[in-house]
C-alpha positions as a printed Julia matrix, in Angstrom:
430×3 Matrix{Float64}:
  -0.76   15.2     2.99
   0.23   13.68    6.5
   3.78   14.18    6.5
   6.4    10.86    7.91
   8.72   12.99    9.14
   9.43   15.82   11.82
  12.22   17.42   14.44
  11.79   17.97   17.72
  13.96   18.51   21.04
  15.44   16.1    22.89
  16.72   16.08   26.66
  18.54   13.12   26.59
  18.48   10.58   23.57
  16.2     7.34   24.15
  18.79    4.15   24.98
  15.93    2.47   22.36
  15.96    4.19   19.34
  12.31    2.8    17.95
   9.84    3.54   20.05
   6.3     2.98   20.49
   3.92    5.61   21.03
   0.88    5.54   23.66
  -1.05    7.1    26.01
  -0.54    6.34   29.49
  -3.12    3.87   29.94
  -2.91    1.85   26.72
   1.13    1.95   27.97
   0.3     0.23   31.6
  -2.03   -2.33   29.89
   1.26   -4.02   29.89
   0.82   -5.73   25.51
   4.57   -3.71   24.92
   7.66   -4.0    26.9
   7.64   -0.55   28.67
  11.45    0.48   27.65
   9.64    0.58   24.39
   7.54    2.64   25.06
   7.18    6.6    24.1
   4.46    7.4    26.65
   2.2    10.05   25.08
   1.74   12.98   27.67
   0.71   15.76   25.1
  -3.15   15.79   26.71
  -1.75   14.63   30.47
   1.1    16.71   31.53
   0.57   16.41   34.89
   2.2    13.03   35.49
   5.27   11.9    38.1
   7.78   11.78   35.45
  10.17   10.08   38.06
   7.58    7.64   38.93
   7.16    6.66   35.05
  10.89    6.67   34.64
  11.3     4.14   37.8
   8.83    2.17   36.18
  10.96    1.58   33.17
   9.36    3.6    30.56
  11.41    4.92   27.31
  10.83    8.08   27.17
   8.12   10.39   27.46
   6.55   13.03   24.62
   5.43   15.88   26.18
   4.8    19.61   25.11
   6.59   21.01   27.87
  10.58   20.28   29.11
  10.0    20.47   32.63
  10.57   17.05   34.26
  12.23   18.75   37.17
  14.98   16.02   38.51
  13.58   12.91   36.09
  16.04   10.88   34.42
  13.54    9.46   31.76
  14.28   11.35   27.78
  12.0    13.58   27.32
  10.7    14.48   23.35
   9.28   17.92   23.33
   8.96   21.1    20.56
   7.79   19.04   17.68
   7.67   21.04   14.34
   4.15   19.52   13.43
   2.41   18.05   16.39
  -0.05   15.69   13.94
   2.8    14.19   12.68
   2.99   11.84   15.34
   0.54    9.73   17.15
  -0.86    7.45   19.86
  -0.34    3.72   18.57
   2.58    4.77   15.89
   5.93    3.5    15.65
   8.48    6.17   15.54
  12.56    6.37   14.95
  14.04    8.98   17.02
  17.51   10.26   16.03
  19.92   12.21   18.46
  19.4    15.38   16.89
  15.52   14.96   17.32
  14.46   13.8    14.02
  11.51   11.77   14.22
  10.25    9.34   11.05
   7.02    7.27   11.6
   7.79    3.69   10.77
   4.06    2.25   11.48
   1.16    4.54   11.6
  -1.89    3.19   13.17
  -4.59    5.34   11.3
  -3.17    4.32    8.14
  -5.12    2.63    5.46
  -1.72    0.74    4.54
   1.7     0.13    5.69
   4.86   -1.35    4.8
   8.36   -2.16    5.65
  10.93   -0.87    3.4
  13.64   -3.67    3.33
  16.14   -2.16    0.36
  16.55    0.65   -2.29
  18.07   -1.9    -4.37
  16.51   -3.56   -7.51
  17.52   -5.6   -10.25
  15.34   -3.6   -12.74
  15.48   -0.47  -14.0
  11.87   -0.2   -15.06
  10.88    2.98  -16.88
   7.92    3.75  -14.47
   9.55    2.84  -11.13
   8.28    5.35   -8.37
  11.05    4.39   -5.84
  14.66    4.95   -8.52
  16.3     1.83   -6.99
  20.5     3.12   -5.31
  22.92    0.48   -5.36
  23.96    1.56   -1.61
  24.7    -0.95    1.12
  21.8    -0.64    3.34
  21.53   -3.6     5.45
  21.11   -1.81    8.44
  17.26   -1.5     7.48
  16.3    -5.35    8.12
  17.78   -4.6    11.65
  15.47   -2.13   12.2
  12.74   -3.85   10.68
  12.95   -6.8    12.91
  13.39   -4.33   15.85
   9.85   -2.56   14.45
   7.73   -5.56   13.91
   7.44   -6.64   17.63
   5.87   -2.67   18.11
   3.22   -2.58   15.65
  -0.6    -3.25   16.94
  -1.35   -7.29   16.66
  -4.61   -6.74   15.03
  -3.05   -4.78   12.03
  -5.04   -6.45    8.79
  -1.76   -6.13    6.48
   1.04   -5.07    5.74
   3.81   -5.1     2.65
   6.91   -5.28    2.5
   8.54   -3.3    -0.62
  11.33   -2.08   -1.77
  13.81   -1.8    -4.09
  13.36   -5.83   -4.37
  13.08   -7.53   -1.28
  14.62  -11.0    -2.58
  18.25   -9.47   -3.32
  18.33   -9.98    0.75
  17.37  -13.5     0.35
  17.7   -15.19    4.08
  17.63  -11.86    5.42
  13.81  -11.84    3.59
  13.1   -14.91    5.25
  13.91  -13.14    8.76
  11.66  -10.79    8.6
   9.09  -12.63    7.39
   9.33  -14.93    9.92
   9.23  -11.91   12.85
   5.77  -11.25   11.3
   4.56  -14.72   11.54
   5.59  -15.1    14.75
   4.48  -12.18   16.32
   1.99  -10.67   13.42
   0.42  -14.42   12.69
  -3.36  -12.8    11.78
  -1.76  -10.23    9.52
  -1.68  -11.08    5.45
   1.85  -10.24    4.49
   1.96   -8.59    0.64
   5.45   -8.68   -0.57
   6.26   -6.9    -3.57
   8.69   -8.5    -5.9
   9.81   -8.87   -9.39
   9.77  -12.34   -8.62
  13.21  -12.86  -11.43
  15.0   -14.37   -8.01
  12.31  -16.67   -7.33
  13.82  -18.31  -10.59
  16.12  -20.16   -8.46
  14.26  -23.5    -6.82
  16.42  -22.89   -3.57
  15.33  -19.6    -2.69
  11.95  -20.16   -3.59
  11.95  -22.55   -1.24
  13.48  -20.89    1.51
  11.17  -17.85    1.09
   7.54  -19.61    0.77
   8.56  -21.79    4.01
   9.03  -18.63    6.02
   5.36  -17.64    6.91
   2.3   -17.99    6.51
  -0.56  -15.75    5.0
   1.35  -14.2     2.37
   0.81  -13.17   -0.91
   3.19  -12.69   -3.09
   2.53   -9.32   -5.63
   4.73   -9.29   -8.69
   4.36   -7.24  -11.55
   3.76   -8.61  -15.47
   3.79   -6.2   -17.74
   2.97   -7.9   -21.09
   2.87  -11.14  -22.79
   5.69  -10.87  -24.62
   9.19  -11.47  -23.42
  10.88   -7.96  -25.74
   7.83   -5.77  -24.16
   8.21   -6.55  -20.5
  11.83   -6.81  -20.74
  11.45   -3.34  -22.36
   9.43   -1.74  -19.57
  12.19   -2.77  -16.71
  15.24   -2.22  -18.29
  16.46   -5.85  -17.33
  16.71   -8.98  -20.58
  15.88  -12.01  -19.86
  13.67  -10.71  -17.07
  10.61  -12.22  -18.47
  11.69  -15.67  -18.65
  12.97  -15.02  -14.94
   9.58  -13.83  -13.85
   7.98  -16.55  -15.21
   9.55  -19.19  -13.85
   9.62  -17.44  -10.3
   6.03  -17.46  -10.66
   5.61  -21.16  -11.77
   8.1   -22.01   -8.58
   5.63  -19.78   -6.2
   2.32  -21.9    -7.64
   4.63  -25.1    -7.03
   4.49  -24.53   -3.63
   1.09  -23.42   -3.55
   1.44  -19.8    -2.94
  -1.24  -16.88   -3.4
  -0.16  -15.11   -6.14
  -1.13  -11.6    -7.31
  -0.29  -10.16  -10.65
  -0.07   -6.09  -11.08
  -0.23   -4.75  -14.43
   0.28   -1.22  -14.29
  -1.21    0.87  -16.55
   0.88    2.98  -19.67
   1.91    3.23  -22.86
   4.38    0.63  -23.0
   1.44   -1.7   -21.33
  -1.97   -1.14  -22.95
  -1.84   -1.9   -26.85
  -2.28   -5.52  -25.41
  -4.6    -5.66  -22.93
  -6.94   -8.09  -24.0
  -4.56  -10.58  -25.42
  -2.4   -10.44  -21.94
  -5.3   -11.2   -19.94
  -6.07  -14.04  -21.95
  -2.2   -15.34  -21.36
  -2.27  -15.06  -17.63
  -5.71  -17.24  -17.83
  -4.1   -20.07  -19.91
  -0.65  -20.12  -18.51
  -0.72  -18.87  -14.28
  -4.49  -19.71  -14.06
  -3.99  -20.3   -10.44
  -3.23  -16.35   -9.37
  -5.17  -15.59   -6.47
  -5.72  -11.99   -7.47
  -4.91   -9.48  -10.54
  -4.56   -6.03   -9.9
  -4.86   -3.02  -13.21
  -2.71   -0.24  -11.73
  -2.92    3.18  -12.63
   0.37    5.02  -13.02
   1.71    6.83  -10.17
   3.85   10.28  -11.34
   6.68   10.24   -9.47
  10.47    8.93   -9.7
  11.05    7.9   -13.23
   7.56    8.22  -14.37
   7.99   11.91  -14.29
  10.74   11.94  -16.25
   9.57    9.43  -18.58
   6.37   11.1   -18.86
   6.13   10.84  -22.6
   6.99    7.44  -22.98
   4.63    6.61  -20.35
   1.73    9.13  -20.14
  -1.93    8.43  -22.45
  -5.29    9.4   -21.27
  -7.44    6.72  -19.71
 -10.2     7.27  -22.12
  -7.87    5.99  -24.64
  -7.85    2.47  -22.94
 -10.66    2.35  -20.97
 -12.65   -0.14  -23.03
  -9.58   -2.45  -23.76
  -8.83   -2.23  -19.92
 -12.71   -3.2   -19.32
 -12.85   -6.55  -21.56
  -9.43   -7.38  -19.89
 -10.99   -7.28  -16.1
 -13.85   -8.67  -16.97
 -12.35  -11.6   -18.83
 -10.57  -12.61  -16.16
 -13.45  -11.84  -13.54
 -15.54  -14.27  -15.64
 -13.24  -16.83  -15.29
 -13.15  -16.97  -11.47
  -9.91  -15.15  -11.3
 -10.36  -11.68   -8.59
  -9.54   -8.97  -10.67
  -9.54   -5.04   -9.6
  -8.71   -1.53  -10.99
  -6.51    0.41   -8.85
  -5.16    4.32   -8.96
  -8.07    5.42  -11.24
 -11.05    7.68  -10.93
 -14.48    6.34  -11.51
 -15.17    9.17  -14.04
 -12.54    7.85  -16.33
 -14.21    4.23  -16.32
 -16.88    2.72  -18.14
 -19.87    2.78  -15.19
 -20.45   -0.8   -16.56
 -16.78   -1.45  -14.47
 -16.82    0.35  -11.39
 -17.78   -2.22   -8.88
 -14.34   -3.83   -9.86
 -12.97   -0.28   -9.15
 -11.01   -0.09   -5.77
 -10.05    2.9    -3.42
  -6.4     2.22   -2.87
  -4.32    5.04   -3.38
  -2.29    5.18    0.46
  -4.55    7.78    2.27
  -1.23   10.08    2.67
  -0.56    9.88   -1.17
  -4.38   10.5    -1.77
  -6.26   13.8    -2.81
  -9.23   14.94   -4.87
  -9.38   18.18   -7.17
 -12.68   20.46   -7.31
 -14.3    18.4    -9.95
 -14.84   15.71   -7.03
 -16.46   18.09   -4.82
 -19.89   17.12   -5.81
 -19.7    13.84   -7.42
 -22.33   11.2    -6.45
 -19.33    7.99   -6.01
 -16.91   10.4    -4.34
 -17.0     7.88   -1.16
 -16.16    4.62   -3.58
 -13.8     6.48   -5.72
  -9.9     6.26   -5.54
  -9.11    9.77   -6.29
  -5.85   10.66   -7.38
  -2.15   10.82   -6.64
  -1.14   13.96   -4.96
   1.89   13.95   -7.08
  -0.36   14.16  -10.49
  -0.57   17.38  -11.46
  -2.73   19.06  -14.18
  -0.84   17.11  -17.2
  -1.5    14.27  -15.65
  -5.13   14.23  -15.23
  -7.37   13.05  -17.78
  -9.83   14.93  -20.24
 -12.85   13.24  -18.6
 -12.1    14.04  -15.01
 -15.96   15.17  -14.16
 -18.54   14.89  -11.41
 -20.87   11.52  -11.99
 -24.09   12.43  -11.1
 -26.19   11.59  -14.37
 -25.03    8.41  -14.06
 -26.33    7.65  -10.84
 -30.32    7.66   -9.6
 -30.91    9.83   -6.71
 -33.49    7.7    -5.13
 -32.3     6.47   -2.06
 -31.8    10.91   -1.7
 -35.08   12.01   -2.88
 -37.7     9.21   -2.11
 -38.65    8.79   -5.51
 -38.29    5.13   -7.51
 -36.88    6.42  -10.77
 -34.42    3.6   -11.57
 -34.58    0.53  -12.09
 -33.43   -1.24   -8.69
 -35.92    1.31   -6.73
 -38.56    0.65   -9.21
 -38.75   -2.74   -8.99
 -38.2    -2.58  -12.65
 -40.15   -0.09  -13.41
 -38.36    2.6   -14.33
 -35.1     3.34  -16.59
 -31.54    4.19  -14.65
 -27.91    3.54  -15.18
 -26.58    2.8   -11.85
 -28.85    2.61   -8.4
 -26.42    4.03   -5.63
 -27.33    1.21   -3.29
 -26.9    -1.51   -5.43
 -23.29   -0.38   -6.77
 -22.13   -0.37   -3.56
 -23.56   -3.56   -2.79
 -21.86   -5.34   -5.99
 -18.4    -3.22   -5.13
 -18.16   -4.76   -2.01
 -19.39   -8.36   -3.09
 -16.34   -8.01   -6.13
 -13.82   -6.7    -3.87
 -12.81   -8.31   -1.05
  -9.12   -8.22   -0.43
  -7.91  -11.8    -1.54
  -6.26  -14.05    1.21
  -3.91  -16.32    1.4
């Protein structure tokens, strides 16, 4: 795992605190302001420091301290030199801590606007803190101007980004204005949303967003149950009907637990007749960590124990025009009949694979697991799928059906499951 943080030394400390990091000549291409700039010398040390601080430049990282009479920071000594590279955006403290904000290799990224919630819920992988910690939409609207312009996405999480309210709507509007090709995900309970005003103010912000709110049953005592909060479900609800209103994309994330799947079925059929217009519903596997872990037995059953409830609930909603995915999950653990509604989505720095995986046949489609689930959380089934997959496009030979032309017996042709995964799922837009 790619850690977010690391120390280092520091000459003098940058007068910009959030920097963006390049090499020299992506930094004299002239798309960033250059005192934002953390010009990446690691692989060309032998550069006029003087001349790059007359030019304006931030600071410099460099492996080496010598910048003879230069007046431009220098950020040397890093811990772990991976940590940290060219096209991230990086805080850098006074006493050399660095913590990537935006990491341009990432497979996802998101601003963190608040640690504070108005749910409790029993699974919550980020504990919410009732601390004051407005100081983070400053430095989100500081960040957003630094990160690359052709970024796909990008979320913004929290806690529950609409306790900010207008403070939401700023930095939503920063990545409109200077993001406007990026699809905005915010995650939110939505129970805010209840109010008509606020709704308002936060679906006139920007543009390209979808809104991601988690449902976790079709009963009001059930959901309420799961986050810790009465009356939530009627809240949600009508945050939900005010986002449609206003013709918002809507996604709906049902994660995955004990609390969750004794109704699968029945719940799928309730977001179909009453929020038929969702743009996108997402099954989420649990993630072990924060109060999941010590909620484990609440939580905790095997997916084998769901798995065909959890397939007749996607595929309901599939069938009825609605995009509908499996996240967090392994492939083995799934009916095959299900996969190509299977997604890889586990955040590449979360992700890992255990020595069952080593020789699977859908390793390359297959999510994988959390690094933070350890042996008692990993199903029974957890296996290599190779008997359910025809070698042919490997060996020559036509011995399923697809390569056959029909003429032979197979479960699943390589080819065409990843030709039906990626016709299923496409990331829904705005």
């Amino acid at each position: 795992m790619l850690a977010l943080h690391t120390h280092s030394a520091v000459t003098t400390a940058p007068r910009h605190k959030t920097l963006k990091v390049l090499r020299l000549g992506e930094a004299l291409e002239g798309e960033f302001p250059f005192e934002r700039i953390l010009v990446d010398l690691r692989e060309n040390a032998q550069v006029d420091l003087g001349q790059l601080a007359d030019m304006g430049f931030g600071a410099v990282l460099s492996d080496t301290v010598d910048g003879g009479t230069a007046t431009i920071p220098i950020i040397h000594a890093l811990h772990n030199q991976d940590v940290v590279a060219p096209g991230d955006v990086v805080r850098i403290r006074d006493q050399g801590q660095i913590s990537v904000l935006y990491r341009r290799k990432a497979n996802a990224n998101a601003l963190f606007i608040t640690e504070r919630c108005n749910s409790y819920c029993l699974m919550c992988s980020q504990p919410p803190r009732d601390d004051n910690d407005d100081w983070r939409v400053d430095e989100l609207l500081d960040l957003v101007p630094l990160i690359d312009r052709d970024v796909p996405h990008l979320a913004i999480t929290g806690g529950e980004p609409t306790l900010l309210g207008s403070r939401l709507a700023q930095v939503m509007a920063c990545v409109g204005t200077h993001l406007p090709n990026t699809q905005l995900n915010v995650l939110t309970n939505a129970r805010r949303l209840a109010n008509p005003a606020l709704a308002d103010k936060l679906t006139g912000a920007s543009q390209r967003v979808l809104w991601a709110v988690p449902l976790y049953a079709d009963t009001a005592g059930r959901h309420d149950y799961v986050v810790q909060a009465e009356g939530a479900f009627s809240e949600t609800i009508n945050g939900l009907y005010n986002l449609a209103e206003h013709k918002a994309a809507i996604e709906i994330r049902i994660v995955l637990h004990r609390q969750t799947i004794e109704r699968l079925l029945p719940f799928a059929e309730f977001i179909w007749r009453t929020i038929p217009v969702v743009a996108h519903v997402a099954f989420m596997g649990l993630e072990p960590m924060g109060f999941a872990k010590v909620n484990r037995d609440l939580l905790y059953v095997d997916p084998l124990e769901y798995r065909d409830a959890l397939e007749a609930a996607a595929w309901y909603l599939h069938d009825r025009g609605i995009v509908t995915s499996i996240y967090n999950t392994p492939w083995c653990v799934l009916p095959p009949d299900i996969w190509p509604l299977a997604r890889k989505s586990i955040s590449d720095w979360k992700n890992m694979y255990v020595s069952e995986c080593e020789n699977c046949a859908v390793r390359e489609m297959c999510g994988g697991f959390f690094r933070s689930a350890g042996s008692n959380w990993r199903s029974r089934g957890i296996r290599p799928m190779n008997e359910e997959v025809c070698t042919c496009p490997r060996t020559g030979e036509n011995t399923c059906v697809t390569c056959s032309g029909g003429q032979a017996r197979g479960l699943w042709c390589f080819q065409e499951l990843q030709r039906r995964h990626s016709a299923h799922c496409q990331t829904p837009r705005p």
